[in-house]
ZASE-616327 format. One record per residue (C-alpha): x, y, z. Coordinates in steps of 0.02 Angstrom, whole numbers, padded with zeros to 5 digits, always signed. Example, Ala and Ser with C-alpha at 12.3 -4.5 7.8 and 13.67 -1.06 7.14 Angstrom:
% residues 2
+00615-00225+00390
+00684-00053+00357
***
This chain:
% residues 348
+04496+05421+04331
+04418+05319+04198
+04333+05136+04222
+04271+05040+04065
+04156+04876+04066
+04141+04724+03934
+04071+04561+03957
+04209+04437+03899
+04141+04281+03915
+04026+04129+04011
+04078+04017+04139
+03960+03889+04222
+03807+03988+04171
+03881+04143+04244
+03932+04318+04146
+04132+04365+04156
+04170+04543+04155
+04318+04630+04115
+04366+04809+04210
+04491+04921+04128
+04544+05071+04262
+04621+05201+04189
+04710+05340+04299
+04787+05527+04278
+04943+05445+04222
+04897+05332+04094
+04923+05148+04215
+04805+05054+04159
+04729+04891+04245
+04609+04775+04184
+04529+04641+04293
+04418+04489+04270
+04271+04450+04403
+04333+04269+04333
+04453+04207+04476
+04484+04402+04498
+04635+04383+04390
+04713+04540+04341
+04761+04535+04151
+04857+04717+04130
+04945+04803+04204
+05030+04948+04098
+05146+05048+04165
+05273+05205+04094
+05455+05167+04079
+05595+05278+04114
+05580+05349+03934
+05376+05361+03955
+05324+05210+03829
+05159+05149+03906
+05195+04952+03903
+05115+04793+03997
+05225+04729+04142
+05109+04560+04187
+05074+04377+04079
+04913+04357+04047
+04811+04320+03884
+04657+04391+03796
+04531+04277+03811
+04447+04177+03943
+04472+04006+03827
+04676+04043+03863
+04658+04076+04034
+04544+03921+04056
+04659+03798+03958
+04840+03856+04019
+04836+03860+04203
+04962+03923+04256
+04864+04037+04396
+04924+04197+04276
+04868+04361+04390
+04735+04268+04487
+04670+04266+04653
+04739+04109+04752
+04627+04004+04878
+04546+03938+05006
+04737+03913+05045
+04914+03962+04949
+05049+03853+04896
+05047+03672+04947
+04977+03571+05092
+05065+03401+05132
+04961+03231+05091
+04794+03316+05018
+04738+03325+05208
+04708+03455+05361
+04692+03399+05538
+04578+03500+05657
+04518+03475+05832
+04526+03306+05811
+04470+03278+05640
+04545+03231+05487
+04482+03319+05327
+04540+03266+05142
+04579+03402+05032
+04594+03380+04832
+04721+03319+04784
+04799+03405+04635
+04970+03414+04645
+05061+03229+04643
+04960+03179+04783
+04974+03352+04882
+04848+03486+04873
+04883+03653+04782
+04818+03837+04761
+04650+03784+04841
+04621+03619+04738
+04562+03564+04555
+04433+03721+04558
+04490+03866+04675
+04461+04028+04706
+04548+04053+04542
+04411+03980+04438
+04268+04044+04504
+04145+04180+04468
+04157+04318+04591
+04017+04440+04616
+04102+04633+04569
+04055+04794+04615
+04146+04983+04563
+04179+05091+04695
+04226+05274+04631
+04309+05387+04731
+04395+05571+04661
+04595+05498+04657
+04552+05305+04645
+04440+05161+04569
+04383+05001+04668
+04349+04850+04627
+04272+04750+04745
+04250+04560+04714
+04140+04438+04828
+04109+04253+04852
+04063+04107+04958
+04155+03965+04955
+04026+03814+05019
+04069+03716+05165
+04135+03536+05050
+04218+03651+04924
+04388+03555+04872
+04376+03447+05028
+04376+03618+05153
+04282+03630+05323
+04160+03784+05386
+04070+03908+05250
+04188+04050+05188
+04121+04232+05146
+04276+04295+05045
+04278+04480+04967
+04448+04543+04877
+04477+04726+04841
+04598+04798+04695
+04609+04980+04714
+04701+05064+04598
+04759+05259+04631
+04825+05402+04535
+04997+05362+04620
+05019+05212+04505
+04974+05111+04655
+04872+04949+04665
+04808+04888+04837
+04751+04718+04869
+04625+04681+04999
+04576+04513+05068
+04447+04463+05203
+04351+04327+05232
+04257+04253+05364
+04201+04044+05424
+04053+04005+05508
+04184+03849+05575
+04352+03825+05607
+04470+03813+05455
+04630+03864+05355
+04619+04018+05247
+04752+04099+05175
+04721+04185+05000
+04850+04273+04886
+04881+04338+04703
+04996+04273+04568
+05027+04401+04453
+05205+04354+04361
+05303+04519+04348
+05395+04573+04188
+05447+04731+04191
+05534+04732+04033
+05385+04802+03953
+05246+04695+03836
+05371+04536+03875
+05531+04606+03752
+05652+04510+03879
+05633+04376+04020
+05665+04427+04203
+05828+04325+04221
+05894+04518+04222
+05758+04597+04348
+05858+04652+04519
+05761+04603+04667
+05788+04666+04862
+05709+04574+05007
+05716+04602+05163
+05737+04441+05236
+05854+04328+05330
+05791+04147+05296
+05698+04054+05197
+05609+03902+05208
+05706+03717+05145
+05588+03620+05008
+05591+03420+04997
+05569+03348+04841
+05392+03393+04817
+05414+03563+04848
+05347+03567+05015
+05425+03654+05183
+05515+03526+05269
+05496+03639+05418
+05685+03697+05416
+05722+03887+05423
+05884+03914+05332
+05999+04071+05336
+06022+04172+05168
+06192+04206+05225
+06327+04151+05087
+06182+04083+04976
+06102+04156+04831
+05952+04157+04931
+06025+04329+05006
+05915+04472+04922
+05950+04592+05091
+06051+04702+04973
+05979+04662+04796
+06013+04520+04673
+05978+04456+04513
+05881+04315+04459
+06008+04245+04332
+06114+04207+04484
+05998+04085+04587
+05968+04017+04393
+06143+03952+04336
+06195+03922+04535
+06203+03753+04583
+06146+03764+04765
+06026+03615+04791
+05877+03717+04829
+05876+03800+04662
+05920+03649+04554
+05754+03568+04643
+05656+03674+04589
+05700+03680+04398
+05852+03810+04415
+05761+03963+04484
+05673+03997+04633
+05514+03921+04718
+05532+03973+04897
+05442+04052+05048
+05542+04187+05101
+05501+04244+05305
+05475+04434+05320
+05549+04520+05452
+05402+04570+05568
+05411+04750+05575
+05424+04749+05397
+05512+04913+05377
+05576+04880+05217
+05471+04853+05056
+05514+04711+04933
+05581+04796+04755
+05602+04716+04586
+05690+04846+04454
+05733+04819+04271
+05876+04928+04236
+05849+04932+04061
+05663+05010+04068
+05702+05105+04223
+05521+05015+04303
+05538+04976+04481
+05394+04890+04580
+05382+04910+04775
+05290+04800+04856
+05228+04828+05042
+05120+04688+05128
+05064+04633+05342
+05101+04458+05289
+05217+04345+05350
+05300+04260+05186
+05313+04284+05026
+05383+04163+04899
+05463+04208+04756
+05426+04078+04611
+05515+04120+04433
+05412+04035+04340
+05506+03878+04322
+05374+03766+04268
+05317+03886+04141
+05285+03775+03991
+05319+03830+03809
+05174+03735+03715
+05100+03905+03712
+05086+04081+03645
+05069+04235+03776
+04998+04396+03680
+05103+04335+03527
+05269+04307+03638
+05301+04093+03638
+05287+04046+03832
+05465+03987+03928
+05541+03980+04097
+05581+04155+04189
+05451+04232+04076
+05389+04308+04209
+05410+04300+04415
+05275+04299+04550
+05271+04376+04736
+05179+04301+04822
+05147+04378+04997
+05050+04252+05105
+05048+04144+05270
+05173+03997+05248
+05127+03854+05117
+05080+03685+05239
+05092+03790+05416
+04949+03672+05457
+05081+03533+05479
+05218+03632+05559
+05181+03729+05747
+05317+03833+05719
+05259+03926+05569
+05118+04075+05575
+04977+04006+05575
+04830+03989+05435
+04675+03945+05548
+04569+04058+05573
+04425+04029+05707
+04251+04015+05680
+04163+04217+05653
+04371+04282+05661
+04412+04394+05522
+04517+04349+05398
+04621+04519+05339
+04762+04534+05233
+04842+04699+05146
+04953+04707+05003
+05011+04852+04912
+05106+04872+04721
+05167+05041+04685
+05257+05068+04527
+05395+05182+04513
+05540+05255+04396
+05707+05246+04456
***
């Protein structure tokens, strides 16, 4: 396996460094220590074209001036959390407030524009890259000091595994994620209205009308919220359920996993033959389709739109801190913080 190095940039005084892995196959991933956002991804099709299957742009200006969280690591705390504020043991702490009044993605600065600390770890069938950082007590309104570290290992399977730990010297919330919009298409030829994807799972969570869990559970059954057996995104696009129309015509929604997880998540595109399996412990994962995607941009040449690309997010539940029913995010003071993910891409 192959690992190249560049220096791409300065942020705050600090150096950003780009890693290009390249494996026995040809996949090729290159990641930035900036917000450890992943920028490529490139992947065979069924015909054995080498193409990129992620958005993402080519400089760190882009990435800094359209945020739109392309490929990046997500925290102290995914999705969104009701009112800007946290309650725990008693006291109230105020969060940033970035999101019409509401926190989200870990605030105006998260873990997604920060400078992690990298190091390469080479073994004989995979490459490592393993990202660090501490995340102050203060930072974006968030009790205890964090110790983070996230992990991208990439394998000659055409496998990427993502890593998160982390660990408070107080009580808090943690609960980190990546979102990486999928297009498997191949160096963005089509949108992924036509990607097929299969999930696993038998409710998903109601949003009010600032995208936030009301706390309801609803059943996929006779919705196009039902992915048990594989469906397109076009469908939850043009349907005029009430969930999808909130959210722009698409998708925006925690989806509960079943809890022994025997069954991966898959997104194919029949046209390129690429199918991506993903395999995670957590307990949600929400499927956004890019709905807010704007189109006062370019992407690698390709003019930005809606359903450009989709993200999968596999996490703990956006605002469990305000509903004792969901998993929760806390973590304790000195309690590991682990989460697994895993992206294998296939040809079917």
């Amino acid at each position: 396996m192959k690992i190249s190095e560049s220096v791409v940039g300065r942020h705050d005084g600090q150096t950003i460094v780009a890693h290009t892995i390249e494996n026995a196959a040809g996949m090729q991933v290159t990641s930035l220590n900036y917000g450890c956002t992943i920028t490529r991804i490139v992947v065979p099709d069924k015909r054995g074209n080498l193409e990129n299957v992620v958005l993402g742009f080519d400089t760190v200006e882009e990435y800094q001036a359209n945020s739109a969280y392309f490929g990046s690591v997500i925290g102290r705390h995914a999705g969104r959390i009701a009112g800007g504020c946290i309650e725990l043991d008693g006291i109230t702490y105020e969060l940033a407030k970035n999101n019409n009044g509401n926190h989200l993605h870990g605030g105006l600065k998260g873990f997604d524009q920060k400078v992690w600390d990298v190091e390469v770890v080479q073994e004989k069938d995979s490459v490592s890259l393993c990202y660090r950082y501490e995340s102050k007590e203060g930072e974006e309104g968030y009790p205890g000091n964090v110790r983070v570290s996230v992990t991208y290992t990439v394998t000659n399977a055409n496998e990427i595994l993502l890593s998160y730990e982390g660990m408070s010297d107080a009580r808090t919330v943690l609960n980190m994620t990546n979102h990486t919009y999928f297009n498997l298409s191949g160096d963005l030829k089509r949108t992924a209205l036509d990607h097929t994807l299969k999930i696993k799972s038998d409710h998903f969570l109601e949003l009010n009308d600032s995208l936030i869990p009301t706390g309801e559970l609803i059943h996929v059954d006779h919705t196009v919220f039902d992915f048990r057996d594989g469906r397109k995104i076009q469908e939850g696009v043009v349907s005029e359920h009430p969930q999808n129309v909130l959210v722009g015509n698409g998708y925006d929604h925690p989806f509960m996993l079943r809890s022994n997880q025997s069954e991966p998540i898959t997104l194919y595109d029949e046209e390129s033959g690429r199918l991506l399996v993903v395999e995670t412990n957590e307990p949600a994962v929400v499927l956004y389709t890019g709905t807010q995607l704007g189109n006062d941009y370019d992407i690698r040449g390709r003019k930005s739109e809606k359903y450009l690309g989709l993200c999968l997010e596999t996490q703990g539940v956006p605002d469990a801190i305000h509903h004792s029913h969901f998993p929760s995010t806390v973590i304790e003071k000195d309690q590991v913080y682990c989460s697994e993910t895993k992206w294998s891409f296939k040809i079917k």
